[in-house]
C-alpha positions in Angstrom: 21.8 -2.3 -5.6 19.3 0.2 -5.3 19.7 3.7 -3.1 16.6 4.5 -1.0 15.6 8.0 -1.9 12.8 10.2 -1.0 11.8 10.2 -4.1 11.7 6.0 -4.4 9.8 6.0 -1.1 6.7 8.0 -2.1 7.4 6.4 -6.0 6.2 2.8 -3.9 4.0 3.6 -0.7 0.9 1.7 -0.6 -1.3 4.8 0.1 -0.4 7.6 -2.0 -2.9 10.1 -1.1 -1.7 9.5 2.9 1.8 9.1 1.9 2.1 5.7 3.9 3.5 2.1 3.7 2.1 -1.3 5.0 4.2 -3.1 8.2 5.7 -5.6 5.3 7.5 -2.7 3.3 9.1 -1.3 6.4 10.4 -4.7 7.5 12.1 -5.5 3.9 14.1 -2.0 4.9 14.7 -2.8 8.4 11.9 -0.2 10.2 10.7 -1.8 13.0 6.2 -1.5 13.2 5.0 0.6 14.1 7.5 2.9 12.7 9.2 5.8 15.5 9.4 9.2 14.2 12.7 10.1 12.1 12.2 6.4 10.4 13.2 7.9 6.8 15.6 9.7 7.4 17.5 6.3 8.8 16.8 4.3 6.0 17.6 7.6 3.1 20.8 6.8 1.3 20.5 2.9 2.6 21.2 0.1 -0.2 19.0 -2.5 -0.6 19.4 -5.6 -3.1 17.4 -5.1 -6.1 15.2 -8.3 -5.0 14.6 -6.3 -1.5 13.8 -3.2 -3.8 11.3 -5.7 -5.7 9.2 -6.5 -3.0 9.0 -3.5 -1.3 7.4 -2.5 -4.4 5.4 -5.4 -4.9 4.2 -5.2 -0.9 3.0 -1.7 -1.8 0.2 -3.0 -3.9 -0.8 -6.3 -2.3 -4.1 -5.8 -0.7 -4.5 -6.6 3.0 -7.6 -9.2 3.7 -10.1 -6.4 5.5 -9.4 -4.2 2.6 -10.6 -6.4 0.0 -13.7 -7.8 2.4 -14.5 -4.2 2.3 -14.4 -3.4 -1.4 -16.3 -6.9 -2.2 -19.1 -5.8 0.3 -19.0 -2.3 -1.5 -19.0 -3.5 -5.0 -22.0 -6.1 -3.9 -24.3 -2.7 -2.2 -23.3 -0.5 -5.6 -24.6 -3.7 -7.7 -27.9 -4.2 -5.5 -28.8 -0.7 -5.7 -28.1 -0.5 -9.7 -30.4 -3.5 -9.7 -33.4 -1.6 -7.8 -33.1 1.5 -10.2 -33.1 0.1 -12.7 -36.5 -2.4 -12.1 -37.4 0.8 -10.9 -37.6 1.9 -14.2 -38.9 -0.8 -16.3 
């Protein structure tokens, strides 16, 4: 069994620099989407299986479709424009 802590929660959110968790992690845990205020403090101190605690983690860094549609599109305008400076230059 593993002890939800403050601690475990920021250890697994999906977003660390906006302290946040995707819909899927808060259902594993029992928070309903989208989450009311005072949601941690309900679920600090809960014990969840360690298979629960597993993909709670594992949710954290799935990638939701639009999110990787949006890094491919990035990745393909970051190539294109390497590609024009550098015929640029030869």
């Amino acid at each position: 069994m593993v002890e939800i802590t403050d601690e475990w929660l920021h250890q697994h959110c999906s977003n660390p620099a906006r302290t946040s968790w995707t819909a899927a992690q808060l259902k594993l845990i029992g928070v309903s989407w989208p989450p009311v205020g005072g949601w941690k403090g309900d679920v600090l101190g809960m014990l969840i299986t360690s298979e629960v605690a597993g993909a709670f983690a594992r949710a954290a860094t799935e990638y939701r479709p639009q999110t990787l549609k949006r890094r491919r599109k990035r990745e393909r305008r970051e190539q294109a424009m390497r590609e024009r400076q550098r015929s640029r230059y030869e």
